[in-house]
Phi, psi and omega in degrees: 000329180293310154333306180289327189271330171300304174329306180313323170276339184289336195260356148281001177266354210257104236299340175300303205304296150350282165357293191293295219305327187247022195039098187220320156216175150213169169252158172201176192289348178290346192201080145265144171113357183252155196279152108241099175287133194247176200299000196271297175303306174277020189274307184285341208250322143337285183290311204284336184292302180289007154276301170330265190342309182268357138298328170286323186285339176298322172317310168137028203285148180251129158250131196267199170201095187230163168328169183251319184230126174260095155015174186246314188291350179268358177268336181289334157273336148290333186116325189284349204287344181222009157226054186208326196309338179288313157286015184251164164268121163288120178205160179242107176222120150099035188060052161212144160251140175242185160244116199292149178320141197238333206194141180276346186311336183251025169266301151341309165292356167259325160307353202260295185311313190303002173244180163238115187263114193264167157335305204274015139301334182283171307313147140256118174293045185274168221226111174206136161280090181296125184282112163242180196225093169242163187269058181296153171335165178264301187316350146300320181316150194201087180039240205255344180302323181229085165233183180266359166212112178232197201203106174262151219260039205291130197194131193218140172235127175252105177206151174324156188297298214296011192270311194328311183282330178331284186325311200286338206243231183005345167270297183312299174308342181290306179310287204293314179304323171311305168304344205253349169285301190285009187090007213215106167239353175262121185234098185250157201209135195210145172244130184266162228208157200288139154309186182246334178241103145248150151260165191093132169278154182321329169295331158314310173306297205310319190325296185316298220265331141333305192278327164301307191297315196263023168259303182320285187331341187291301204272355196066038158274130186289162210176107178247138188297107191271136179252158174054013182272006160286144178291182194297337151001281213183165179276171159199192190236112129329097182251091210252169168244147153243150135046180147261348173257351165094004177292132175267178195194131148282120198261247164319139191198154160258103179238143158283039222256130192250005213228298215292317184294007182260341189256344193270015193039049181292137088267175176216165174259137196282172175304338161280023218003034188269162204275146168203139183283165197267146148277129193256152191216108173270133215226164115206166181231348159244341152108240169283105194312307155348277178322319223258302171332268200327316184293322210283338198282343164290300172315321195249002169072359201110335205258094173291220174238139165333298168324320175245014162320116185286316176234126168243357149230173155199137149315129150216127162289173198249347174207161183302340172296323135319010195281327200311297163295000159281307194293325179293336179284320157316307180317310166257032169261326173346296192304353214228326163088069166226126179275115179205154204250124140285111171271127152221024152328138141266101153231185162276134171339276187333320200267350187274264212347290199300322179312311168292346182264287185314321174294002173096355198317166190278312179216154162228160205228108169228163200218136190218176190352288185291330158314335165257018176253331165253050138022060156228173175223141191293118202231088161307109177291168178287339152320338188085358160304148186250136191263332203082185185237158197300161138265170194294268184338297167310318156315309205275347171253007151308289175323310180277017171243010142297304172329287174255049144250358181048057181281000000 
């Protein structure tokens, strides 16, 4: 019975179902494994993207841009083109092939180049939520958790060896303080470890994979070994979260690459004024945006935090004689850039609440006779707590210090 009732939550937790109930994306056969998000959906797809964003710019982050489709020689020369090729989109115009991008790194490596760059520049940080295309099987796909084209919070530092653990320890704290904004504090960290199809020699690899093992072992992180689970690169550090079903999904990652800025003719001048290639370090922290959506909407059932709320009130009058003052209430939460709905249904209360309490809304604001004679409002949390009632003011600075403190 315990079995049958965990299936049961799982499958009401479970976000393609989500997806439908509160309108937020779909997938169909036409694009599989691609997203099409609706407005409900890219609202939340926004909001997590401008939070990443002004974290990383507090970090020292640059945010870039590169192309979707890249010549086969710059892939050939990084290494995917013949230990990759299978997971990429193909394509041709004018005698030439390209690739739709699978991973942003060696477009990066080219903004890195396009300077002459010294030491005392290192780290460089760039930063870009990268659209990519890998061809996974179709029997993988899996709602938002597995698809072929998502957009990673995607970021690579260019630094020196003595840099690395820095780098590497500064990272891990930024990624937990970031999960710890959403709740997700069960954290499994896995260090993957070298493949059978790689580049670089093994004295490299130990470096990498050293400087990985002794920052965590630094900060006093638990950590279990994945063997041959590194890319063809580099080792890397796993950050996955799970399911509603206990599945785990690699969210977040670290790599260690001593080989692609070397194949990519990266370099900067050392204090002596010698040419020296860079260490390159592939970074994300919500990983996939896609993924990262799909977990947080299982984990919260839907009731996302104000902040990333598609709605986070709605006005409901108790009769048409409020509407004029529901639209003024709109008007001045608008003003505040709190996203909110007027119901001017004819319906009955009861029946607008329970509709805005299944869609997740954050708070409703309902208002009836005596609320426009005390030019207030009656205020119901997405729990069904009834908070009591308000001033216009009191609302809007409950709300907006939820927002930004994303309580």
């Amino acid at each position: 019975k315990s079995y049958e009732k965990f299936l049961l939550e799982a499958a009401r937790r479970d976000h393609r179902v989500l997806g439908k109930t509160l309108d937020l994306f779909h997938l169909q056969e036409e694009a599989p494994g691609m997203v099409f998000w609706h407005p409900n959906g890219w609202s939340i797809f926004l909001e997590l993207e401008k939070y990443i964003r002004f974290r990383l710019h507090e970090a020292g982050y640059q945010e870039i841009r590169t192309p979707q489709l890249v010549d086969r020689l710059l892939w050939e020369k990084s290494g995917h083109w013949e230990k990759y090729k299978e997971n990429m989109f193909l394509t041709s115009s004018e005698n030439r092939d390209y690739a739709v991008k699978p991973m942003n790194c060696p477009c990066h490596v080219q903004v890195f180049n396009k300077k002459i760059n010294s030491y005392k520049d290192l780290p460089i940080r760039f930063s870009e939520f990268g659209s990519c295309h890998r061809n996974e099987t179709s029997g993988s796909l899996h709602g938002l958790m597995r698809v072929r084209n998502f957009v990673q919070d995607d970021a690579h530092i260019f630094c020196t060896e003595d840099q690395v653990k820095e780098e590497v320890k500064e990272f891990n704290k930024l990624l937990m303080s970031v999960y710890s904004t959403f709740g997700f504090t069960d954290v499994n960290i896995g260090i993957s470890t070298r493949p059978e199809r790689r580049v670089g020699s093994d004295f490299v690899w130990d470096k990498a994979e050293l400087a990985l093992i002794s920052a965590l072992d630094e900060l006093g992180v638990c950590w279990t070994e994945l063997p041959g689970e590194g890319a063809f690169y580099g080792p890397k550090i796993e950050y996955s979260l799970r399911d509603c079903l206990g599945r785990t999904w690699q969210c977040g990652t670290m790599q260690v690459d001593f080989s692609m800025p070397e194949r990519l003719n990266a370099e900067y001048i050392t204090e002596t004024g010698a040419r020296e290639t860079p260490v390159l370090l592939h970074r994300a922290i919500l990983g996939s945006l896609e993924r990262f959506i799909g977990i947080l909407l299982e984990d919260t059932e839907g009731r996302l935090p104000l902040w990333l709320s598609p709605c986070q009130v709605a006005v409901i009058p108790i009769s048409d004689k409020q509407h004029d003052y529901a639209l003024e209430i709109k008007k001045a939460l608008e003003s505040e850039g709190i996203r909110i709905k007027c119901d001017l249904r004819n319906e009955k209360i009861g029946y607008k609440i329970r509709h805005h309490t299944l869609q997740r809304t954050s708070y409703l604001l309902v208002a009836g006779e005596r609320e426009v004679l005390n030019k207030t409002v009656s205020v119901r949390n997405a729990k069904g707590n009834d908070m009591g009632e308000m001033s216009l003011q009191m609302v809007i600075d409950v709300l907006t210090e939820e927002i930004k403190t994303r309580s």
